[in-house]
mmCIF file of the N, C-alpha and C atoms, coordinates in Angstrom:
data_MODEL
# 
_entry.id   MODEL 
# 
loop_
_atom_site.group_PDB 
_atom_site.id 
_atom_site.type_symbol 
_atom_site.label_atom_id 
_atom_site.label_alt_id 
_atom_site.label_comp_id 
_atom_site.label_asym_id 
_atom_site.label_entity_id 
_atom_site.label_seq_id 
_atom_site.pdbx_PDB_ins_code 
_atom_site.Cartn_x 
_atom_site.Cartn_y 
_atom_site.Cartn_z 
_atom_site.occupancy 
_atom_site.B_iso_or_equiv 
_atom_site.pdbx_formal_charge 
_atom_site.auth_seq_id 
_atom_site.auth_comp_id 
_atom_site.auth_asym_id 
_atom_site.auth_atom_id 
_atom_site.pdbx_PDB_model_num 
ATOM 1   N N  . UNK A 1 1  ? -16.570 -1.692 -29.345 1.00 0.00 ? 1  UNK A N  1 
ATOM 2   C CA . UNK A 1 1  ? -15.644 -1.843 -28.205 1.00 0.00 ? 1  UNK A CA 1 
ATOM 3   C C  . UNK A 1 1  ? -16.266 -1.287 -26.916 1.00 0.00 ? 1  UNK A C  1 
ATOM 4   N N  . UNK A 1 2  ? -16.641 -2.116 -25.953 1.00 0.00 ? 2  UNK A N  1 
ATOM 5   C CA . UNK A 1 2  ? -16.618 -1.515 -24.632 1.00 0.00 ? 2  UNK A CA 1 
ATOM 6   C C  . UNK A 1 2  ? -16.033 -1.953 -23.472 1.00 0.00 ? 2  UNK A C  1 
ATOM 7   N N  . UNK A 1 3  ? -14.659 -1.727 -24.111 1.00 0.00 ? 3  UNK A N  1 
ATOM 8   C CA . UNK A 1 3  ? -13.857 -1.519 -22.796 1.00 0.00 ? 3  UNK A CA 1 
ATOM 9   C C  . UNK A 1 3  ? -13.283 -0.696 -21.757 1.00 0.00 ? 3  UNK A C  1 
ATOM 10  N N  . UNK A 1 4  ? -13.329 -0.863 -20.341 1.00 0.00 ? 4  UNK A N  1 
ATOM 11  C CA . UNK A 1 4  ? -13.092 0.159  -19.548 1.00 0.00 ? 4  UNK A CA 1 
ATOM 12  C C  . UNK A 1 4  ? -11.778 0.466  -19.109 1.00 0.00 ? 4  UNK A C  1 
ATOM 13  N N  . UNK A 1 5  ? -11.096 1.514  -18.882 1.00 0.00 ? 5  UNK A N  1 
ATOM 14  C CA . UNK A 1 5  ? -10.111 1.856  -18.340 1.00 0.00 ? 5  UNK A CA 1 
ATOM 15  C C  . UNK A 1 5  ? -10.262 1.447  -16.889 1.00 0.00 ? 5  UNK A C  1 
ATOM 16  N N  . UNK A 1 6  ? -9.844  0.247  -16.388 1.00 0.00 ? 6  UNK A N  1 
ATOM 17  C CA . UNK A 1 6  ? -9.498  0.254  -15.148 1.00 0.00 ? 6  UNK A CA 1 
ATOM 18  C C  . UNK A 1 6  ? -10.982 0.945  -14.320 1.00 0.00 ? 6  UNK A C  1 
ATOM 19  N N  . UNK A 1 7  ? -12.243 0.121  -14.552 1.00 0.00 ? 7  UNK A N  1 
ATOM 20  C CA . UNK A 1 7  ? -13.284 0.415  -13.937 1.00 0.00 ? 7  UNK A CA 1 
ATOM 21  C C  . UNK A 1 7  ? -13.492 2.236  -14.249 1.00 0.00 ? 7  UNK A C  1 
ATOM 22  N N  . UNK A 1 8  ? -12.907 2.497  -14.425 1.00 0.00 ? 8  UNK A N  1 
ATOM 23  C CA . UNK A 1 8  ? -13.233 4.376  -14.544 1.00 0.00 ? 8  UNK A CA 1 
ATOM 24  C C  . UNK A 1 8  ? -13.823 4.951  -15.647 1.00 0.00 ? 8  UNK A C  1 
ATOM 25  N N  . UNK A 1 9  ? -14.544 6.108  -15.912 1.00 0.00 ? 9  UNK A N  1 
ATOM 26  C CA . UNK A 1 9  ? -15.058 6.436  -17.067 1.00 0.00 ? 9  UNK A CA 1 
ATOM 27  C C  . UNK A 1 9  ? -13.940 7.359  -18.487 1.00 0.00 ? 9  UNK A C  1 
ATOM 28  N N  . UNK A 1 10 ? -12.675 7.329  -18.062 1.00 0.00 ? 10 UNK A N  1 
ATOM 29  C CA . UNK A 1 10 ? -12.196 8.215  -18.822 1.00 0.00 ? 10 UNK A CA 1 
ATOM 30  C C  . UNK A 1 10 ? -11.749 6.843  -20.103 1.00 0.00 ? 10 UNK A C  1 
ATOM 31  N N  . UNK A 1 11 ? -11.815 7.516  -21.220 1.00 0.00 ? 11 UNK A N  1 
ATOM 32  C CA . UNK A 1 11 ? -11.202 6.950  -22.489 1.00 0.00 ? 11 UNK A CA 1 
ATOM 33  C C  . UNK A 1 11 ? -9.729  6.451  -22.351 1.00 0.00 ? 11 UNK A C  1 
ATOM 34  N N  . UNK A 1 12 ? -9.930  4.872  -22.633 1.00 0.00 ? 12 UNK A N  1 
ATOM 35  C CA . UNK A 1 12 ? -8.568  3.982  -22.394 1.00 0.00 ? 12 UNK A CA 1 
ATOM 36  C C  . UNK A 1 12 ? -7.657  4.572  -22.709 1.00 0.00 ? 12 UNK A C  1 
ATOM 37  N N  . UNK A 1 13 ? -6.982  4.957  -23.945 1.00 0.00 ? 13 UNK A N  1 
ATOM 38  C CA . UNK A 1 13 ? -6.191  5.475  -24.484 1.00 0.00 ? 13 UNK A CA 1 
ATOM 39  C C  . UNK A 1 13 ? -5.718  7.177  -23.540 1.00 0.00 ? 13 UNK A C  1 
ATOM 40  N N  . UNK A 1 14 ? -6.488  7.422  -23.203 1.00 0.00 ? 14 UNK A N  1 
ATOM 41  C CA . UNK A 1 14 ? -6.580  8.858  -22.448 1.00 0.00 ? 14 UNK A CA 1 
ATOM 42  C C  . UNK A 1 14 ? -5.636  8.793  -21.145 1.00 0.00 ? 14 UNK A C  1 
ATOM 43  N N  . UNK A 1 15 ? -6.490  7.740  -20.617 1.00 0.00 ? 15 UNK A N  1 
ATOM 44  C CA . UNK A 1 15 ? -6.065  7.119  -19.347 1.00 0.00 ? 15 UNK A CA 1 
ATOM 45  C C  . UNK A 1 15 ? -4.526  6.326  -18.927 1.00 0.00 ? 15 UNK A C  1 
ATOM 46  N N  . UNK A 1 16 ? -4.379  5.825  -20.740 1.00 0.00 ? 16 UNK A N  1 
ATOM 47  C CA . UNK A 1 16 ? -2.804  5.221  -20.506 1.00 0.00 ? 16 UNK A CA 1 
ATOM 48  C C  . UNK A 1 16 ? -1.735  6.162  -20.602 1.00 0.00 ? 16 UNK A C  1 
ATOM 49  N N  . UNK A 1 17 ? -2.481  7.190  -21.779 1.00 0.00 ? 17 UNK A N  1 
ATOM 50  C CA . UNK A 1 17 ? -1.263  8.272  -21.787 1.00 0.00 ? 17 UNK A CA 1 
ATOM 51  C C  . UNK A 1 17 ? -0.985  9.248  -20.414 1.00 0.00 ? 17 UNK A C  1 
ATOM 52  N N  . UNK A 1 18 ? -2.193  9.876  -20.002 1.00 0.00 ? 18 UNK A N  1 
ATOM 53  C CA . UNK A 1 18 ? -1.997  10.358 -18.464 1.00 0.00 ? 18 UNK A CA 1 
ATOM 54  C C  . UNK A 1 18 ? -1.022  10.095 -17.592 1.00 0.00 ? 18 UNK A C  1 
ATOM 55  N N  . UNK A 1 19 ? -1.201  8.398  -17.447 1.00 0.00 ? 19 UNK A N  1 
ATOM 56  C CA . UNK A 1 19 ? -0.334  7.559  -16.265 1.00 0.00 ? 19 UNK A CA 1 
ATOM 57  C C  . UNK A 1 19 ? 1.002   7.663  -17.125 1.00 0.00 ? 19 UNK A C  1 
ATOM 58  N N  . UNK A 1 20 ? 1.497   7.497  -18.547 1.00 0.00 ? 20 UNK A N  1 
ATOM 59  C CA . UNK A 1 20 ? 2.290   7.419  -18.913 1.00 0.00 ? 20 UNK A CA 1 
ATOM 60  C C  . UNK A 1 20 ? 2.933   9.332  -18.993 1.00 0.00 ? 20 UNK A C  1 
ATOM 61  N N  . UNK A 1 21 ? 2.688   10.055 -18.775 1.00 0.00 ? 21 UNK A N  1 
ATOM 62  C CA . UNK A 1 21 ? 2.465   11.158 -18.665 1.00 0.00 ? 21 UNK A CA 1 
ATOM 63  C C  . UNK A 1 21 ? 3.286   11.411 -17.062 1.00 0.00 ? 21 UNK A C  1 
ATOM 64  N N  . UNK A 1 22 ? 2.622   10.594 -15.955 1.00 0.00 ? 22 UNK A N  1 
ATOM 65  C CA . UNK A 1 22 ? 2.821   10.818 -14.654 1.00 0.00 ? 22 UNK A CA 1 
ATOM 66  C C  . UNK A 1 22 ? 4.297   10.100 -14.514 1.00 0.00 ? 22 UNK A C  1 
ATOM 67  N N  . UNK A 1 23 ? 4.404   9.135  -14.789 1.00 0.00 ? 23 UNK A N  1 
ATOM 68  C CA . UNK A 1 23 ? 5.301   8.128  -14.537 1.00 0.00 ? 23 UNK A CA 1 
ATOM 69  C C  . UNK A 1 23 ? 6.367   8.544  -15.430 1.00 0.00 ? 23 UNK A C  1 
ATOM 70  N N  . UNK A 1 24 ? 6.693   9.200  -16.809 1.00 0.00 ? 24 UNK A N  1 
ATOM 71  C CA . UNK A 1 24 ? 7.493   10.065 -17.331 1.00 0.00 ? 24 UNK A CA 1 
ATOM 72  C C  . UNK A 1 24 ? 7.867   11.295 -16.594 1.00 0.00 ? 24 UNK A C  1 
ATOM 73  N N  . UNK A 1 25 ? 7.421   11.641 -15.638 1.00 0.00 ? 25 UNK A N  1 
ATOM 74  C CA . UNK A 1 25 ? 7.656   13.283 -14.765 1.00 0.00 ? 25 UNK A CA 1 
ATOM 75  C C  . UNK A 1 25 ? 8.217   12.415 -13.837 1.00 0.00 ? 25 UNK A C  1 
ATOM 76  N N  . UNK A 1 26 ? 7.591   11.570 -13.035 1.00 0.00 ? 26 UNK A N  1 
ATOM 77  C CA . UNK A 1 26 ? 8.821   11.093 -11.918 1.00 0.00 ? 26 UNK A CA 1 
ATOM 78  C C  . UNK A 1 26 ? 10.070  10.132 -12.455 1.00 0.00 ? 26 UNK A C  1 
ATOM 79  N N  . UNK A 1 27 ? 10.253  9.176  -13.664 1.00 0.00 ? 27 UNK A N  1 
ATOM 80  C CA . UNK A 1 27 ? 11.116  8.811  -13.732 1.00 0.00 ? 27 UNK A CA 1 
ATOM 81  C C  . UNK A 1 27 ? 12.757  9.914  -14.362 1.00 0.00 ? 27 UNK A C  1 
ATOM 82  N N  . UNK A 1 28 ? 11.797  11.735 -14.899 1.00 0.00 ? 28 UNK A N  1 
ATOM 83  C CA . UNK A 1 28 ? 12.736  12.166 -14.991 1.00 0.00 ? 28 UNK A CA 1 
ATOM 84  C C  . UNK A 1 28 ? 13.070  13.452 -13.820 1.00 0.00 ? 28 UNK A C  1 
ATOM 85  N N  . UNK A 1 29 ? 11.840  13.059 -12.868 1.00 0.00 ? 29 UNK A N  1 
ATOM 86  C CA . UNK A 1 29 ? 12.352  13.888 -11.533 1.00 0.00 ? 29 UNK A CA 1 
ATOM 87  C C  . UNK A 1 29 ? 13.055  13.280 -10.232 1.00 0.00 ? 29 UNK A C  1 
ATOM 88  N N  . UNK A 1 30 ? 13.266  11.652 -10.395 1.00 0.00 ? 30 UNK A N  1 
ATOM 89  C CA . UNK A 1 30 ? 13.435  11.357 -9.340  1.00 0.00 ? 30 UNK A CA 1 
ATOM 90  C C  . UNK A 1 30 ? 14.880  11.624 -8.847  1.00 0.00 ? 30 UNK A C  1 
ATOM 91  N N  . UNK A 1 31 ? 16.052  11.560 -9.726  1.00 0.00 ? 31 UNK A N  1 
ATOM 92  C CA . UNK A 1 31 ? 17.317  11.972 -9.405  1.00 0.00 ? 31 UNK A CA 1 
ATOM 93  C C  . UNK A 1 31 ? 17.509  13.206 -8.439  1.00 0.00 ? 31 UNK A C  1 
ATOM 94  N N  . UNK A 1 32 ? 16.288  14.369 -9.313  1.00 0.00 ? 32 UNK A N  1 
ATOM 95  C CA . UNK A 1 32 ? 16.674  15.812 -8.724  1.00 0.00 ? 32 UNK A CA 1 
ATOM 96  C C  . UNK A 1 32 ? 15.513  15.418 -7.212  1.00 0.00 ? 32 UNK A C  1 
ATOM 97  N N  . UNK A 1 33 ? 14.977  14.993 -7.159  1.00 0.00 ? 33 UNK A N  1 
ATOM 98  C CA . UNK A 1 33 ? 14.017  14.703 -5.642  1.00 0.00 ? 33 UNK A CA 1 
ATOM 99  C C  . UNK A 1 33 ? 14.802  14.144 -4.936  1.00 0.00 ? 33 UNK A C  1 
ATOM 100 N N  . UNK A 1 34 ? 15.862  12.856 -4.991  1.00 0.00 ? 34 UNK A N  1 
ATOM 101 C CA . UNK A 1 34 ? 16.290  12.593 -4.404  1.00 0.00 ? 34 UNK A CA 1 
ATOM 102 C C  . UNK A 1 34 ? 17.257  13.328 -3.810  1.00 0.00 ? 34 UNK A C  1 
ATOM 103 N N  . UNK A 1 35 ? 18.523  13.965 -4.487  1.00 0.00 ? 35 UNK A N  1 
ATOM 104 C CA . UNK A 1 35 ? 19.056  14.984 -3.744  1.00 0.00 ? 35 UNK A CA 1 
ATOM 105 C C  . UNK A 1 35 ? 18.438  16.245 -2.786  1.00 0.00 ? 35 UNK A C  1 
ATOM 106 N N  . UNK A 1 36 ? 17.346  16.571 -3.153  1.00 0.00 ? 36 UNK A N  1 
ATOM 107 C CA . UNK A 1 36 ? 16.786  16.962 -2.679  1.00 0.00 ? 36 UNK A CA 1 
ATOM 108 C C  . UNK A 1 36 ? 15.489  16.213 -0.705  1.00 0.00 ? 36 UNK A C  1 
ATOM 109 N N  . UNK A 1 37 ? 15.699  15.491 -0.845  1.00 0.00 ? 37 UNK A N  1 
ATOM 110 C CA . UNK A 1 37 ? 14.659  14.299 -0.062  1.00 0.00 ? 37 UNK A CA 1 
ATOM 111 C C  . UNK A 1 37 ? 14.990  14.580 1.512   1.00 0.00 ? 37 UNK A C  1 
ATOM 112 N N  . UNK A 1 38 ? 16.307  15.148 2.124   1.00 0.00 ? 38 UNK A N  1 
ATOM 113 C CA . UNK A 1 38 ? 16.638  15.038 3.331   1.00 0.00 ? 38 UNK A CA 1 
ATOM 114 C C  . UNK A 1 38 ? 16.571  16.988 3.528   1.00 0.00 ? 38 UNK A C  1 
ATOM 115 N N  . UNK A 1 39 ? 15.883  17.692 2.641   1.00 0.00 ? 39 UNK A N  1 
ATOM 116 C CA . UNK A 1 39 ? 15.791  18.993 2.388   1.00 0.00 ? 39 UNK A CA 1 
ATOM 117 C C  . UNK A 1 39 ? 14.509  19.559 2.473   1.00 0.00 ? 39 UNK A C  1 
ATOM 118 N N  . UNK A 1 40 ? 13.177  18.236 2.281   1.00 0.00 ? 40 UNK A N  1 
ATOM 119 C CA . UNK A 1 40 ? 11.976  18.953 1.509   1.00 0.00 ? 40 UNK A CA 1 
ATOM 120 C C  . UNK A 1 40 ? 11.223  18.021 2.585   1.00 0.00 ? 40 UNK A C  1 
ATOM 121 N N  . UNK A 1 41 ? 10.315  18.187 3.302   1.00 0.00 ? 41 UNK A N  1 
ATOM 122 C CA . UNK A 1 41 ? 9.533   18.459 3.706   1.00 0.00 ? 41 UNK A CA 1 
ATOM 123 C C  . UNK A 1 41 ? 8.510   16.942 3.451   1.00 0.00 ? 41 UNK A C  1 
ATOM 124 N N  . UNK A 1 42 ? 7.359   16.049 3.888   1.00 0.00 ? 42 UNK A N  1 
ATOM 125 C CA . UNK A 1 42 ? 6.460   15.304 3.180   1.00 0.00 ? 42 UNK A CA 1 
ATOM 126 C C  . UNK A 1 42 ? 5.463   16.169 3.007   1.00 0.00 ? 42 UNK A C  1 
ATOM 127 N N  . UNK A 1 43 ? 4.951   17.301 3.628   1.00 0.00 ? 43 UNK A N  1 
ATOM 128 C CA . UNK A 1 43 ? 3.902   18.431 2.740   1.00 0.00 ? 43 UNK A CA 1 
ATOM 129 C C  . UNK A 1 43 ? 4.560   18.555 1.775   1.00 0.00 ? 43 UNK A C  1 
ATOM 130 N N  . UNK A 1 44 ? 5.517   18.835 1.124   1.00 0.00 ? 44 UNK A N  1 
ATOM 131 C CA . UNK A 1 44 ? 6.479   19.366 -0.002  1.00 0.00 ? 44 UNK A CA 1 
ATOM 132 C C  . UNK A 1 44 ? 6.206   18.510 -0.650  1.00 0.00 ? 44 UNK A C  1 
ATOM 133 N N  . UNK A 1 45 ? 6.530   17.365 -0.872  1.00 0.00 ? 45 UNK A N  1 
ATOM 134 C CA . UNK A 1 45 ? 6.634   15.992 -1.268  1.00 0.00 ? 45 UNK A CA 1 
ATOM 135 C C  . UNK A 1 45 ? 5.048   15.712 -1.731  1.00 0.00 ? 45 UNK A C  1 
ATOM 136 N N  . UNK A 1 46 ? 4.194   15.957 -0.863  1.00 0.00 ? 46 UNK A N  1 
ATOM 137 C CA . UNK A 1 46 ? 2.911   15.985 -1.176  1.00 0.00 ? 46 UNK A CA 1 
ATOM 138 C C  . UNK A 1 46 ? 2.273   17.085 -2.351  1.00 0.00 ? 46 UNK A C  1 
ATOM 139 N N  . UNK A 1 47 ? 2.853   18.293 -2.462  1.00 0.00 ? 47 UNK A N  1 
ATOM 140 C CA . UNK A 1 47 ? 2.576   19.086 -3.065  1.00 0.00 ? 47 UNK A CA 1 
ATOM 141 C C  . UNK A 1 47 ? 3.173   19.158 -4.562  1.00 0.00 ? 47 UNK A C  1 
ATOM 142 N N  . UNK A 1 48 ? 4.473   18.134 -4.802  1.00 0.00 ? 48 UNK A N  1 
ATOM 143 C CA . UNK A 1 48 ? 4.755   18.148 -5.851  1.00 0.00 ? 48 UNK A CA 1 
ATOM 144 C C  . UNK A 1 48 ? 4.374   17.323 -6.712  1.00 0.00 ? 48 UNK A C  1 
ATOM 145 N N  . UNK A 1 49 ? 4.191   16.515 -5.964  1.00 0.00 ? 49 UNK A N  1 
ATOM 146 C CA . UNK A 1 49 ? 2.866   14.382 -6.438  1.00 0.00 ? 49 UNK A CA 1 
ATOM 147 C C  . UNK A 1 49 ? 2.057   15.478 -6.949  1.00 0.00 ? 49 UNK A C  1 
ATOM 148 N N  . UNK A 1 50 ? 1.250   16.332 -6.392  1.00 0.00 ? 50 UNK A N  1 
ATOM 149 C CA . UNK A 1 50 ? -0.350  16.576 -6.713  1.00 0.00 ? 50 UNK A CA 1 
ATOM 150 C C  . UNK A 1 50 ? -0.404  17.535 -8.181  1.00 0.00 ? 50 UNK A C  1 
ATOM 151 N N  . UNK A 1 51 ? 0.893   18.696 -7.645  1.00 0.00 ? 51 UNK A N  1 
ATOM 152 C CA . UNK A 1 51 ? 1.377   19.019 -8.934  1.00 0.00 ? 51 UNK A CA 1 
ATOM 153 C C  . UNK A 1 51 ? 1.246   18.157 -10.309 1.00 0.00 ? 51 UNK A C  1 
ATOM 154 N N  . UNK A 1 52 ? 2.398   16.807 -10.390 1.00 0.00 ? 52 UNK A N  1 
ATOM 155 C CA . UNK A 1 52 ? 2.156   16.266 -11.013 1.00 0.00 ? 52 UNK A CA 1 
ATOM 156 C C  . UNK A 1 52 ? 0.976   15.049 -11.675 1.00 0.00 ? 52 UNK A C  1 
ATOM 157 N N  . UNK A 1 53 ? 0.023   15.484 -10.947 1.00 0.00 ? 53 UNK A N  1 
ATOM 158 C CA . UNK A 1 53 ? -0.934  14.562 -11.307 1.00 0.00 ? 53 UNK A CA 1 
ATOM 159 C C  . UNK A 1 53 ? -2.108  15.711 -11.886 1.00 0.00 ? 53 UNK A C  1 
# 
């Protein structure tokens, strides 16, 4: 098998769980962000993306 993750060197499987990983943290943070959204800042906003990645 040599297939690539999306041109990148990390292991496919690695790479799907990660994103699936990322995209599980915001689909169960977005409720509490949103109440939050007219409160926090886009540095804030920036700092919690990076957090989660």
């Amino acid at each position: 098998p040599t297939r690539k993750a999306h041109g990148n060197d990390l292991e496919p499987d690695l790479y799907i769980q990660k994103n699936a990983e990322v995209s599980s943290f915001w689909a169960h943070s977005e409720n509490s962000l949103s109440k939050l959204k007219y409160e926090t800042t886009d540095e804030l906003k920036v700092e919690i993306h990076d957090a989660a990645l």
